[in-house]
C-alpha positions as CSV (number, residue, x, y, z in Angstrom):
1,X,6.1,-8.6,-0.7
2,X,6.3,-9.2,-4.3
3,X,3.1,-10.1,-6.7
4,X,1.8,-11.7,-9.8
5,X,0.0,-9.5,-12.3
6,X,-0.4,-11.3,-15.6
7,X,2.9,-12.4,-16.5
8,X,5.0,-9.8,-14.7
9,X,5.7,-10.2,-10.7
10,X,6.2,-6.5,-8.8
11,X,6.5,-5.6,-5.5
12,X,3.3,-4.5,-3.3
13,X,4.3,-1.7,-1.4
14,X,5.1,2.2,-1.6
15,X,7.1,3.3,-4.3
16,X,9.8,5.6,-2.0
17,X,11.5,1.9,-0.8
18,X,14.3,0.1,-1.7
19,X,13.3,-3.4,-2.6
20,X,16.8,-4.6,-4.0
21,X,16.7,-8.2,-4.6
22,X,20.2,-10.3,-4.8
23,X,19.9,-12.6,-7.8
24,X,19.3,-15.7,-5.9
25,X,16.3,-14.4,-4.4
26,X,15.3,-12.7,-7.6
27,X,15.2,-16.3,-9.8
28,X,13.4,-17.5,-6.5
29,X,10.4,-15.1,-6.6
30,X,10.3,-15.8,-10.2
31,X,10.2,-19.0,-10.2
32,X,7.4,-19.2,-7.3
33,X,5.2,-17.1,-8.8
34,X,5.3,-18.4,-12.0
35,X,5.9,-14.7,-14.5
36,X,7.9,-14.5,-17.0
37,X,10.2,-11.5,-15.5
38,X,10.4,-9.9,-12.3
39,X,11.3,-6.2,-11.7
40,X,11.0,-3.4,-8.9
41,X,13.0,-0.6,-8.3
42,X,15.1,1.2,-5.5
43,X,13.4,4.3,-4.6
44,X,13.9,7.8,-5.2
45,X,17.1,9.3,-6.2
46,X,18.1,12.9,-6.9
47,X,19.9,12.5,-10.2
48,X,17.7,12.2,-13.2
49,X,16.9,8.6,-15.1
50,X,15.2,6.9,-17.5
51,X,13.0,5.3,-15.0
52,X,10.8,7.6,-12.9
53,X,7.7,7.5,-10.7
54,X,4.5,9.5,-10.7
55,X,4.0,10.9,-7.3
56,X,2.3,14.5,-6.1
57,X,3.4,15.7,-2.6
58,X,2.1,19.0,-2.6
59,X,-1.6,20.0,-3.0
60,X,-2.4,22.3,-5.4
61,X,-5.2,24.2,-4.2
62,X,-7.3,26.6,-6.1
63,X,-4.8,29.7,-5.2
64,X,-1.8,28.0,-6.9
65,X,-3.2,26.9,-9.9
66,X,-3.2,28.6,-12.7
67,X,-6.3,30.5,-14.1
68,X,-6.5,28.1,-16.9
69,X,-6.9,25.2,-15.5
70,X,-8.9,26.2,-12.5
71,X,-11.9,27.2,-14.4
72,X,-12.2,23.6,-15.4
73,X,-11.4,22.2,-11.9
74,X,-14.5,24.7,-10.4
75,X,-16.6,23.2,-13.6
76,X,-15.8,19.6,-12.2
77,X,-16.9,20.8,-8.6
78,X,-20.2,22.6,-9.7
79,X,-21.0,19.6,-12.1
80,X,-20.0,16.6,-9.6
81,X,-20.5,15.4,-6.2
82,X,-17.4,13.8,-5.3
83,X,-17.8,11.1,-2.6
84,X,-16.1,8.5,-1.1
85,X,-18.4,5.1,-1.0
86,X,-18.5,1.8,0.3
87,X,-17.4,-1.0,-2.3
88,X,-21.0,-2.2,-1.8
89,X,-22.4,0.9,-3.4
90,X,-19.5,0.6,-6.0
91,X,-20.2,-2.5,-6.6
92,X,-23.5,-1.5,-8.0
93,X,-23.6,1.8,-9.2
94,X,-19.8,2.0,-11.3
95,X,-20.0,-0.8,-13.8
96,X,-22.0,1.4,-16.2
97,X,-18.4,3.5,-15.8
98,X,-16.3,0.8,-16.1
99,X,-18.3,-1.0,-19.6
100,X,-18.0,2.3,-21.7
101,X,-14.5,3.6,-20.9
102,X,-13.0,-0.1,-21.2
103,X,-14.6,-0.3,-24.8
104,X,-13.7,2.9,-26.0
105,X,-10.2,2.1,-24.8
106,X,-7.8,0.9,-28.1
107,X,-5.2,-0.4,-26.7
108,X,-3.5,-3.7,-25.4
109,X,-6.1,-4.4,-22.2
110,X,-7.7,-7.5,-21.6
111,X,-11.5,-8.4,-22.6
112,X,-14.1,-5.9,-20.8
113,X,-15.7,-8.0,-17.6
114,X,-19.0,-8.8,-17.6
115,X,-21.0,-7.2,-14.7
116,X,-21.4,-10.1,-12.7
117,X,-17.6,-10.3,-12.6
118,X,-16.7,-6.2,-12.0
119,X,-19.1,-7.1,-9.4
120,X,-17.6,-9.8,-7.5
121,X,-14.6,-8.5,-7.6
122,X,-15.8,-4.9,-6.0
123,X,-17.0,-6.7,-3.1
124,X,-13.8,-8.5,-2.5
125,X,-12.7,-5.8,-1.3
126,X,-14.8,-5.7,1.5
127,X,-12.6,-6.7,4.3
128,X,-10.2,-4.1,2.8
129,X,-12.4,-0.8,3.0
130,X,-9.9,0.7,5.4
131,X,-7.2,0.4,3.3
132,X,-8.5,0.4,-0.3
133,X,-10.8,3.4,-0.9
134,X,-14.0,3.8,-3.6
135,X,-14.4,7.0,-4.6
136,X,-16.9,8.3,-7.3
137,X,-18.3,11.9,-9.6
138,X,-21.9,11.6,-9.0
139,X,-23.9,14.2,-11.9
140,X,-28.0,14.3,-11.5
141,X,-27.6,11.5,-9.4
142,X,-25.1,9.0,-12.1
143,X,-22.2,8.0,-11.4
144,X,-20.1,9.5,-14.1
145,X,-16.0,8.2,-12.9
146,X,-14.2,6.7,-10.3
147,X,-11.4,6.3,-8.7
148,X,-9.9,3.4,-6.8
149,X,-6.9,4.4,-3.7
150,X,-4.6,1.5,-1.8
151,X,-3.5,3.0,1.2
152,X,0.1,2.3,3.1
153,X,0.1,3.6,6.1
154,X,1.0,7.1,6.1
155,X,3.9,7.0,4.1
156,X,2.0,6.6,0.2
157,X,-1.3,6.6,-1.3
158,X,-1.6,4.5,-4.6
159,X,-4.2,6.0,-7.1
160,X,-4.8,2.3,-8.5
161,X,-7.7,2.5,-11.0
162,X,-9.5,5.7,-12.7
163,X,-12.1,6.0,-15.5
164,X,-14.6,8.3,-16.9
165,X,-17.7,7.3,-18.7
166,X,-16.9,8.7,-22.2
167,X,-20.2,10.9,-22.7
168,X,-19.8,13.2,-19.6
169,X,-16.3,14.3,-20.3
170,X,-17.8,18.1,-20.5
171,X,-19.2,17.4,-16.9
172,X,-14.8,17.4,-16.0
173,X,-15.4,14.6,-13.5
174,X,-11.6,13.8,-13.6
175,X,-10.8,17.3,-12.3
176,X,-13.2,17.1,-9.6
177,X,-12.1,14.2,-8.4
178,X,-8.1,14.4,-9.0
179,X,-8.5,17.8,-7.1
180,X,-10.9,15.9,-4.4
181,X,-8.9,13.1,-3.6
182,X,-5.3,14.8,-3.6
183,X,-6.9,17.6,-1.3
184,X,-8.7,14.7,1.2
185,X,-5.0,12.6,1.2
186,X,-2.6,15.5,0.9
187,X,-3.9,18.1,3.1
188,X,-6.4,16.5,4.8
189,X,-5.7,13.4,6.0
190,X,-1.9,14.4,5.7
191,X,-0.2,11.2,3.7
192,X,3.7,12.0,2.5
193,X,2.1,11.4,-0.8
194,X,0.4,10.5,-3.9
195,X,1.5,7.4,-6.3
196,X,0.2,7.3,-9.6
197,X,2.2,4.7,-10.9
198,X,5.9,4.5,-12.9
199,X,6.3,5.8,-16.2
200,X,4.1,4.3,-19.0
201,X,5.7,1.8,-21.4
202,X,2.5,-0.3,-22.5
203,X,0.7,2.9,-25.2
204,X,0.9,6.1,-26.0
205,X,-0.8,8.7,-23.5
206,X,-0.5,12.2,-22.2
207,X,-1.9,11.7,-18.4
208,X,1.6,11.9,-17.4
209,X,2.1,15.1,-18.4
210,X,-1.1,16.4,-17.9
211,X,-0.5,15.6,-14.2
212,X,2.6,17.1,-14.0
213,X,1.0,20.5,-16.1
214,X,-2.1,20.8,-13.8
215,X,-2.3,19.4,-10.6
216,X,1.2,19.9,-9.4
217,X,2.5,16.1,-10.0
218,X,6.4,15.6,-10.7
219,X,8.8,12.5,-12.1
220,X,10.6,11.1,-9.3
221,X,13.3,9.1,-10.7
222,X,14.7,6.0,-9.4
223,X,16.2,2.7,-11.4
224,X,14.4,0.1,-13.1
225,X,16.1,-3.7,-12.1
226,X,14.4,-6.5,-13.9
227,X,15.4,-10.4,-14.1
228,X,13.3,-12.6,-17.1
229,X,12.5,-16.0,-16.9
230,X,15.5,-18.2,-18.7
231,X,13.8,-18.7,-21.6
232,X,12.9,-14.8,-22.1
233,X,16.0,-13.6,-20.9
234,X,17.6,-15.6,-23.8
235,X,15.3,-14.4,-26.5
236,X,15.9,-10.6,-25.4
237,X,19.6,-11.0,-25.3
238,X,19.5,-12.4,-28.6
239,X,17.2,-10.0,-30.4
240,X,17.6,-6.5,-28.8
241,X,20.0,-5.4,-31.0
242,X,17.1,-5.7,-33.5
243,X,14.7,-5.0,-31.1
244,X,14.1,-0.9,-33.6
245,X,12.5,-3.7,-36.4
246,X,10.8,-6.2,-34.2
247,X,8.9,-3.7,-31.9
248,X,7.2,-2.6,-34.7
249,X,5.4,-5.5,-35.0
250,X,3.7,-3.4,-31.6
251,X,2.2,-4.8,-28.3
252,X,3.8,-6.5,-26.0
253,X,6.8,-6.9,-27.9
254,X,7.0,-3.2,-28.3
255,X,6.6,-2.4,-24.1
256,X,9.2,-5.5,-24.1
257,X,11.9,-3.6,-25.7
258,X,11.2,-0.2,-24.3
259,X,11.7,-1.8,-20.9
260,X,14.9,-3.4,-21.9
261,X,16.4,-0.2,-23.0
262,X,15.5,1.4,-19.6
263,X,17.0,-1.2,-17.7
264,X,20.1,-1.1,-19.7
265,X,19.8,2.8,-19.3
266,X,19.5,2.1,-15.4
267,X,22.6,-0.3,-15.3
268,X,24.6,2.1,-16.2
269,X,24.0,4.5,-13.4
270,X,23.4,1.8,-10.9
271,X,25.3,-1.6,-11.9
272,X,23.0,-3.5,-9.7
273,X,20.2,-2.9,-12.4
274,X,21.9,-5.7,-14.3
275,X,20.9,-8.3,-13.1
């Protein structure tokens, strides 16, 4: 199953699979749902690329991780309650979360949602509590951050949201829960593993490695494949080659290049990737 976010259509399901599309049904998806390019990838592979996902399949207790970071995960844990909750009680309680690390945030994202609408779409989820999971850092009784999962079975769990409200980063609220929720899905509840999404091509940012450097997370690389709408397609072909002067202009335009690169970078390793 394949899906609309914005203007770019993905596929909904765990990372690990192959979901290799011929180029008929590749213009088809695109064309039904409307984006201007489709991509997805073909799971993991062993050799090295330029395209890689986020994934931790080992937990990390407190025994294996260094003395440097642990002091800040056993700060987390004094400061925090770490719970998981019903989207009803998200609902109500994480918008305060949501407001103040959206507007501290400089980057390309859309407007912040009023309450009403953070709201609304919390409860949606309703129907969906035993496969999408609330969890929240509770300090003197606030919710401080949260975390949103998406389950798949057994095979992946998809770390699909995370914020922090910007004036209790000294509480570590994201080590408390990061170590919470990989210990509850990893060693707990025994899932092959945790997804935190591919490699970052829309800002700058360090959680990548910061993952990898303290909680155990690794790259695992697989190949980017991505068909644009005619019309895109077109303007890329045209313009990459001065894609170094145009991507300064930033944005968008910027993440559109890097992409392009990677998928050239993927094609060839894996000729399918050109598409």
């Amino acid at each position: 199953m394949f899906f609309r976010r914005g203007k770019v259509i993905s596929p909904l399901g765990p990372a690990r699979l192959d979901y290799g599309l011929s180029p008929s049904q590749a213009r088809q998806t695109l064309k039904g749902l409307g984006g201007l390019l489709i991509r997805w990838a073909d799971g993991f592979c062993e050799r090295p690329s330029e395209w890689y996902a986020m994934i931790c399949d080992r937990f990390q207790d407190m025994a294996s991780t260094p003395s440097e970071h642990r002091r800040y995960i056993r700060r987390g844990l004094g400061n925090c309650e770490i719970r998981r909750v019903d989207c009803e009680y998200f609902s109500r309680h994480a918008y305060d979360v949501y407001a103040n690390a959206s507007r501290r945030y400089r980057g390309d994202i859309p407007t912040v949602k009023s309450e009403q609408e953070f709201r609304h779409d919390a409860e949606q989820t309703a129907k969906f509590e035993d496969i999408i999971h609330h969890w929240v850092a509770i300090h003197q009784g606030r919710v401080i951050g949260y975390g949103v999962a998406c389950v798949y079975g057994k095979i992946e769990v998809t770390y699909t949201q995370g914020k922090l409200h910007p004036e209790y980063e000294k509480a570590y609220p994201f080590y408390a829960l990061m170590y919470e929720m990989n210990r509850y899905y990893l060693a707990e509840q025994g899932f092959g593993y945790v997804f935190g999404g591919y490699r970052c091509t829309r800002h700058e940012t360090q959680i990548q490695e910061f993952l990898v450097k303290k909680f155990g997370w690794r790259k695992a690389f697989s190949h980017l494949y991505m068909m644009y709408r005619w019309d895109v397609g077109l303007f890329v072909k045209v313009t990459y080659p001065f894609g170094r002067w145009i991507g300064r202009l930033g944005g968008r335009v910027k993440q559109l290049y890097l992409m392009e690169g990677i998928r050239r970078s993927c094609e060839r390793e894996s000729p399918q990737a050109g598409l």
